[in-house]
C-alpha positions in Angstrom: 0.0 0.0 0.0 1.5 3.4 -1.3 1.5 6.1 1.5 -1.7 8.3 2.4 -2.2 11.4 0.0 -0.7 14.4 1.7 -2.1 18.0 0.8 -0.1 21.1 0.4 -0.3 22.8 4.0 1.3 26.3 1.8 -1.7 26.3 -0.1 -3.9 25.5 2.6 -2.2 28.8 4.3 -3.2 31.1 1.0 0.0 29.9 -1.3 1.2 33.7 -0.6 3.7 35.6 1.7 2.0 34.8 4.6 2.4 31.1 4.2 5.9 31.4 3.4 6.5 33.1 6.9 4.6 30.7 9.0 6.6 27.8 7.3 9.6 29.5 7.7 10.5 29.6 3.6 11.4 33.4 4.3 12.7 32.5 7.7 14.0 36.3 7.7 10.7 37.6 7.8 9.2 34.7 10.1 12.5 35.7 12.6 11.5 39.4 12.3 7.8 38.7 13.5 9.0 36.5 16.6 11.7 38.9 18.1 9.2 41.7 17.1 6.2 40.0 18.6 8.4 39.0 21.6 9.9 42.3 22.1 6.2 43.5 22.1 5.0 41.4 24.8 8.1 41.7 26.9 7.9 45.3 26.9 4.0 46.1 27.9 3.5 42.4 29.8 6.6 42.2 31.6 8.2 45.7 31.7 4.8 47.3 32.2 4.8 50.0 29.6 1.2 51.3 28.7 0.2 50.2 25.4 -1.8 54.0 24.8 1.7 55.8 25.7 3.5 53.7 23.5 1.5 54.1 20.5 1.2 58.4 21.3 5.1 58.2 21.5 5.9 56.3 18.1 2.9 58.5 16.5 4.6 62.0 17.9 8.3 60.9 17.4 6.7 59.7 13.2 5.4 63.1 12.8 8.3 65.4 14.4 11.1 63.2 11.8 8.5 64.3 8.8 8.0 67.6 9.7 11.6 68.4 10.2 12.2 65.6 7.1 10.1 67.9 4.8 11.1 71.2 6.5 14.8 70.1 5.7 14.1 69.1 2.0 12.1 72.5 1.2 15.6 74.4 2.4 18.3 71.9 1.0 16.3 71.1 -2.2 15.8 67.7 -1.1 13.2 65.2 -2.0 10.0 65.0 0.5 9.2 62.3 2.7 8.3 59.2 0.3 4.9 58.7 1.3 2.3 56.9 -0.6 -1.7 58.3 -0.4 -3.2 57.2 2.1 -6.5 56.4 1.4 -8.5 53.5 1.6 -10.1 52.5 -1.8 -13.6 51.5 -2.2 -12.7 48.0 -3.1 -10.9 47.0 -0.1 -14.2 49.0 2.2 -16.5 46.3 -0.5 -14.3 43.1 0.2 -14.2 43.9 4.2 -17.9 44.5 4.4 -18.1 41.1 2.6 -16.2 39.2 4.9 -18.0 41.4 8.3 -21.5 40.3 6.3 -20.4 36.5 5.9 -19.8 36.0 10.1 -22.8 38.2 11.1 -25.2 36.3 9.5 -23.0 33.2 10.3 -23.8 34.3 14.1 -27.2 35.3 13.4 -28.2 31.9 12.5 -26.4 30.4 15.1 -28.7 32.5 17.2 -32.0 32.0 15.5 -31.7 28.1 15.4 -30.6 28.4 19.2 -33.4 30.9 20.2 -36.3 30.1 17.7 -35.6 26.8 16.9 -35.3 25.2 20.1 -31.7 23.2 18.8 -30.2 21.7 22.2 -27.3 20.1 20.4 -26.2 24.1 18.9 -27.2 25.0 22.3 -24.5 22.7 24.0 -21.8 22.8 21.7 -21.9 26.6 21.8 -22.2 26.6 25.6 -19.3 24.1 25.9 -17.3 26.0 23.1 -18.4 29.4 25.2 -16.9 27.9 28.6 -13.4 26.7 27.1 -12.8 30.4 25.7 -13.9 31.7 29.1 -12.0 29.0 31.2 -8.6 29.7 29.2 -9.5 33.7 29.2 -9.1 33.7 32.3 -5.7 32.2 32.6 -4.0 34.6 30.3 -4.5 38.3 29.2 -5.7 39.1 26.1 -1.5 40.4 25.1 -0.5 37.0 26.5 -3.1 34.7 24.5 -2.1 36.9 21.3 1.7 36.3 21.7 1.1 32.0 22.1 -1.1 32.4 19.0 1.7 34.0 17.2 4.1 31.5 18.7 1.9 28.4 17.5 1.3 29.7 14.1 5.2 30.4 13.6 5.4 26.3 14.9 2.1 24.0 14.3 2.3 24.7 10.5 5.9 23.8 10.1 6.0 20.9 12.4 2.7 19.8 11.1 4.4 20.2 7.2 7.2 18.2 8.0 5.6 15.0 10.0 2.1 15.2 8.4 1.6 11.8 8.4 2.1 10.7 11.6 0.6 13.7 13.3 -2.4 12.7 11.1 -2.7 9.5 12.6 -2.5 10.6 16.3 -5.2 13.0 15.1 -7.4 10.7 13.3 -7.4 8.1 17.0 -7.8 11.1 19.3 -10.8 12.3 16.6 -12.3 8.6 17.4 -12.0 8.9 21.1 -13.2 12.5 21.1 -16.6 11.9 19.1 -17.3 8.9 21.4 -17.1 10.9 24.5 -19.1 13.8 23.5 -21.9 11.7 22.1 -22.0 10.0 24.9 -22.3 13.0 27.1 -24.5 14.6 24.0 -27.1 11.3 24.8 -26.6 11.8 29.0 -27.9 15.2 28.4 -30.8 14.9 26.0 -32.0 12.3 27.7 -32.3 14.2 31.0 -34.8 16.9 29.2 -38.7 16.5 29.4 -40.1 16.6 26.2 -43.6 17.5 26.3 -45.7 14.3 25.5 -48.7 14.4 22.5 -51.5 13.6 25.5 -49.7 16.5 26.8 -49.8 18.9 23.9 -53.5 17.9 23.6 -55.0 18.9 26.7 -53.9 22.3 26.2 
């Protein structure tokens, strides 16, 4: 038997620049985002700087090297500043909206078929889903939980590209074992809800 068919995890990332820096195929860029990223968290999660201040300083200190950058050019007959125009174009505003319509109405049925529609299972998994965002909110910060992210999308893609298969077997057996467990607890909890009986639904 020939080995199982493995897919491309680059394309599965978007094929572009971002995949190449969480696989580490421009491993200059994907060093620059961990020392930057760990700098960043160091510096307002362990030094204690305020994130406002920060971002009023860099702002200021930006618009004081223009201003004397320009001021300078006008008397030495120097080029200006090299900025682009900054604006935002009416495609990108289209193509955001798109993706902002796409989870609200994701959400909103998640909500009608919860509310109107009476469906327990939604109703569980979301609760559960809910509780494990919670339950791990409250271990880290919000800075913290954003650093690991960064850290396990600069590692799981890679590792995961160079020992696909076995990591998809381990996944596959844990899948198995995980389904089994939450049905059974799926059926525990059903099965502890009165449903209204049709003698019931008659006499009213």
């Amino acid at each position: 038997m020939g080995e199982p068919h493995q897919f491309s995890v680059h394309l599965a990332l978007g094929g572009g620049s971002v995949a190449d820096v969480l696989l580490w195929k421009k491993w200059h860029r994907s060093v620059v985002l961990l020392v930057a990223s760990t700098a960043f968290w160091f510096l307002f999660e362990r030094a204690g700087y305020n994130l406002l201040s920060f971002i009023s300083n860099v702002l200021f200190l930006l618009v004081v090297i223009l201003f004397l950058w320009a001021k300078s050019a006008s008397l030495l007959n120097r080029p200006l500043p090299p900025l682009p125009n900054l604006d935002v174009s009416e495609e990108i505003v289209v193509k955001a909206a798109d993706e902002m319509l796409v989870w609200v109405n994701s959400a909103l049925s998640i909500a009608h078929d919860i509310a109107i529609g009476g469906n327990l299972r939604l109703f569980t998994q979301l609760a559960i889903g809910l509780w494990i965002v919670s339950y791990i909110g409250g271990l880290f910060n919000f800075l913290t939980l954003l650093y690991i992210g960064v850290l396990l999308c600069l590692s799981l893609p890679v590792v995961y590209d160079k020992y696909q298969s076995a990591i998809d077997i381990k996944l596959s057996a844990a899948y198995k074992i995980a389904l089994v467990q939450y049905r059974m607890i799926d059926d525990k909890l059903l099965s502890k809800v009165v449903w209204p009986s049709n003698k019931e639904k008659k006499t009213q």
